[in-house]
C-alpha positions, 0 to 999 in steps of 0.5 A: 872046641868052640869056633871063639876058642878055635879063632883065639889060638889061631891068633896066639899061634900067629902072634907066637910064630918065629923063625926058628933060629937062636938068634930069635928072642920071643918076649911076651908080658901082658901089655901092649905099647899104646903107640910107636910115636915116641913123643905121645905117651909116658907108659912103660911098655911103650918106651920099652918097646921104642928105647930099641929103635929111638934113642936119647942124647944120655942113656944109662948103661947096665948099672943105671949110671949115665953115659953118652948116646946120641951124644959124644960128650958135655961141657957146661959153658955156665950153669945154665949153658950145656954144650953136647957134642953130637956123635958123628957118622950116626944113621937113622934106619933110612941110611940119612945121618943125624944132624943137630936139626934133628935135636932141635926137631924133636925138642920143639916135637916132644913139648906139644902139649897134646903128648906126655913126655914133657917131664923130660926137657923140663928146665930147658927153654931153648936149644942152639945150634953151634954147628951140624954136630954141636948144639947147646942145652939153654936151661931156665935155671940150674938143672940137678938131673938134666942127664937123667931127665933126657935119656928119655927125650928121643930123636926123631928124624926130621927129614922123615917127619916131614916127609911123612905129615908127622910133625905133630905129635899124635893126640892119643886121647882124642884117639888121633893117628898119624904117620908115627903111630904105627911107623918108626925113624930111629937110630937104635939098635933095632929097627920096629918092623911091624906092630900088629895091635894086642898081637905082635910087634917085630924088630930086627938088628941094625947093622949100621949101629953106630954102637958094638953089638955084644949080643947074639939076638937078630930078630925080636918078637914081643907078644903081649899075652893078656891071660896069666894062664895062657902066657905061663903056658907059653913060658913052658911050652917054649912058644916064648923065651922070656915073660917079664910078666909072672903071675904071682901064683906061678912064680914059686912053679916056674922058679922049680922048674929045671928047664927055666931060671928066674931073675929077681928083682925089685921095680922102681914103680909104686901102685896107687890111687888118684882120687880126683881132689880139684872138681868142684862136683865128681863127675861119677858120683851119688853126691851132687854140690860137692866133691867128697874127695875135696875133704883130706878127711875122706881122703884119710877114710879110704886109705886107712880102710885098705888092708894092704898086707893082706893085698901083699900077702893073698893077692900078690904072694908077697912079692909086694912092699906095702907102700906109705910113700909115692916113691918106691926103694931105689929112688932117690928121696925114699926113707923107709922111716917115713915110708910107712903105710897107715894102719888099717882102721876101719871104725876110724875110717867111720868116723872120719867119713861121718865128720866130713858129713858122710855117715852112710858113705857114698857112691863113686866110679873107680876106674884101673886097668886089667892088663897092665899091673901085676894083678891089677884088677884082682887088687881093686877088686878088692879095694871095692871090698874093703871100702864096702866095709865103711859103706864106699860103694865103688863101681869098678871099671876094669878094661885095656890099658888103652881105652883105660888111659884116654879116660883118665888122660880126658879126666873122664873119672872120678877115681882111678888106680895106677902105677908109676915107675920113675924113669930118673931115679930121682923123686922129683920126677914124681913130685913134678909129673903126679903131684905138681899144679897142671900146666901147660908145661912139664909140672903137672903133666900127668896130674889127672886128678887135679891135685893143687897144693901150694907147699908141694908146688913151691917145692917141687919148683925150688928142687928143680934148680936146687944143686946143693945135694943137702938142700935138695934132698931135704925139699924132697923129703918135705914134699914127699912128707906133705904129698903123703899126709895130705893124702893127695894121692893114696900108695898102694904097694911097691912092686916087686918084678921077677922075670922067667926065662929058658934057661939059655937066655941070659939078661940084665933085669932092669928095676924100671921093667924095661929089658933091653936086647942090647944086654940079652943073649940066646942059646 
């Protein structure tokens, strides 16, 4: 065996390593967190990972439906005043209790604007303090979902924080640390023990919960496993207990196999592209003086010439809905009527690209992950294909999710692919964070293709405060209507998300892909 071979499974082997008791969950998918600052990045696997040791005012129980957390209780005192209740006797994991300056900390924390979590304070300008245990929400107008919004706005120990020169939030674009990076002062049901970069993360019980444990699992070890081959072997070696990443290809294998048992399920998370519409030039690009993708009619040329049934039938084994909206089934303001993608049309494409003064097509860079999506580079390896067809030569740019995300957090690209789940369940939180002018503020903050439409814009602003559930959903509806003929953004697929297990595991699925260990069990 080759030295590199040798080197490789010796560092699986490490990663893997447990102890050996029942009461171990060893979870492996193929992504790792970007950071343990729970105010620095908006990425799924991160706020999986940290949901387990920081917590929010609000959290959804096992059916998605909002109930109290950090929080005991909440009366409106007007539309715009929203007193919470603090729950008393809660400790962070250094043994100090929680008080209503922690809330207050983390709120000013979480609206720096060098991280992305800002989508979930929108709409409140300020937070008071009543007393030690009672704070009061200031909102800057009426606020339709602010329970779901804040489930994912985390508290922070301020003590530790300023202990630990870690008040600011790390810049993870500028490729920044701080103390919060690689260290964790929650509340949560688990305390982080170690996170070893594309290794290991460790997390073990917290005793001192103020919540009921009704599980069995004391100590976790998640690994992310980048190769499908090596994680599916994992899987059925029993290295691992639980993949929540299943190559499509073995899906059909592992659902056959006595020993292990899978849970399906769909994702609340919809693939796609983001070609950069506002620069007046693309940075990565053959055509100088201008911006191709500026012209809705290019836009149209590369969405129609993507054969998404065949990326659903051949890449993804049919675990895959082809998508015409940005919203995913599940969330609210999805339609299936107006959720249909364009039909593939490649000498439409043609035309298209020649009317906007292309007839030859152009050249561009196309940035994606190959670490974090269910087939992620596979899928736009063969978008790079089908644009070929209508003469778009695209570079193609596949790495890590972490270098991956600082390019496109520092608008160093021209065109990339993601996916976004939405946390809320309700589609504003899409409009406001992908569709929505960028400012320094929530709206627009993780709009990195530079997308500026005025209806969207007067839209997404008006649902925010909107309380008539008619009228809201209406403007949902339009915004979502004009996002999708305007092809500000072009939709890939819906994904779909089975999890493999022993058979002595036993979870809820999450359609966010987020596993919690507060709801898992091990024999």
């Amino acid at each position: 065996m080759k030295l590199s071979a040798l080197l490789a499974a010796a560092v699986l082997a490490s990663a893997l390593a447990a102890p050996s008791q029942a009461q171990t969950l060893r979870w492996a998918a193929q992504n790792d967190i970007l950071t343990m600052d729970p105010h620095s990045q908006n990425h799924a696997t991160t706020n999986a990972i940290l949901m387990h040791a920081y917590e929010g005012l609000t959290r959804y129980n096992a059916k998605y439906e909002v109930e109290p957390s950090l929080a005991t209780k909440w009366t409106y005192i007007s539309p715009t005043q929203v007193r919470f209740e603090l729950r008393k006797g809660v400790k962070f994991h250094d043994g100090s209790p929680l008080t209503a300056d922690d809330v207050i900390f983390s709120f000013g924390r979480i609206k720096q604007p060098q991280g992305t979590m800002q989508i979930y304070v929108t709409g409140i300008s300020d937070i008071k303090k009543i007393d030690d245990h009672t704070i009061d929400l200031m909102l800057s107008a009426p606020n339709p979902i602010l329970l779901r919004n804040i489930i994912d706005f985390r508290i922070m120990s301020k003590a530790w924080a300023e202990k630990n020169r870690t008040t600011n939030v790390q810049d993870y674009k500028a490729k920044e640390e701080n103390f919060s990076s690689r260290n964790v002062m929650g509340t949560g049901s688990y305390k982080i023990t170690g996170w070893m970069p594309e290794q290991k993360i460790t997390m073990s019980i917290n005793n001192d919960w103020w919540d009921k444990h009704t599980n069995n699992v004391k100590e976790v070890v998640y690994t992310p496993i980048k190769s499908d081959p090596t994680r599916v072997a994992a899987l059925l070696s029993g290295d691992v207990d639980m993949l929540t990443d299943i190559p499509t290809q073995d899906v059909a294998r592992l659902r056959n196999d006595p020993k292990l048992k899978i849970v399906d399920g769909p994702e609340v998370r919809t693939i796609y592209l983001a070609p950069d519409i506002g620069s007046p030039e693309l940075k990565y690009s053959n055509i100088k003086g201008k911006n191709p993708f500026a012209d809705k009619r290019v836009r149209q040329a590369l969405s129609m010439a993507i054969d998404r049934e065949a990326i659903r039938r051949n890449i993804m084994r049919g675990l895959a809905i082809p998508a015409g909206l940005m919203v995913a089934p599940g969330v609210n303001g999805h339609a299936n009527d107006i959720d249909m993608p364009p039909k593939v049309d490649v000498e439409g494409a043609k035309k298209l690209l020649a009317e906007a003064g292309y007839p030859d097509g152009f050249e561009v860079r196309f940035n994606a992950p190959n670490n974090r999506y269910v087939n992620d580079e596979e899928i736009a390896q063969a978008i790079v294909a089908m644009w070929a067809r209508i003469g778009v030569k695209a570079q193609l740019m596949a790495e890590n999710m972490a270098t991956f995300s600082q390019k496109f957090q520092n608008f160093d690209s021209s065109l990339y692919m993601l996916g976004w789940g939405v946390a809320t369940y309700d589609a504003q939180y899409m409009i406001q964070s992908l569709a929505r002018t960028r400012t320094s503020g929530a709206d627009g903050n993780f709009n990195f293709s530079k997308v500026s439409d005025p209806v969207v814009d007067r839209l997404a602003d008006a649902m925010k405060s909107e309380t008539d559930v008619a009228k809201r959903n209406a403007m949902i509806k339009e915004a979502l209507v004009r996002i999708k003929d305007e092809v500000l953004l072009i939709p890939l697929h819906h994904q779909m998300r089975p999890w493999a297990m022993k058979a002595g595991v036993s979870t809820v699925h999450k359609s966010d892909d987020r596993p919690e260990t507060r709801f898992t069990s091990v024999k």
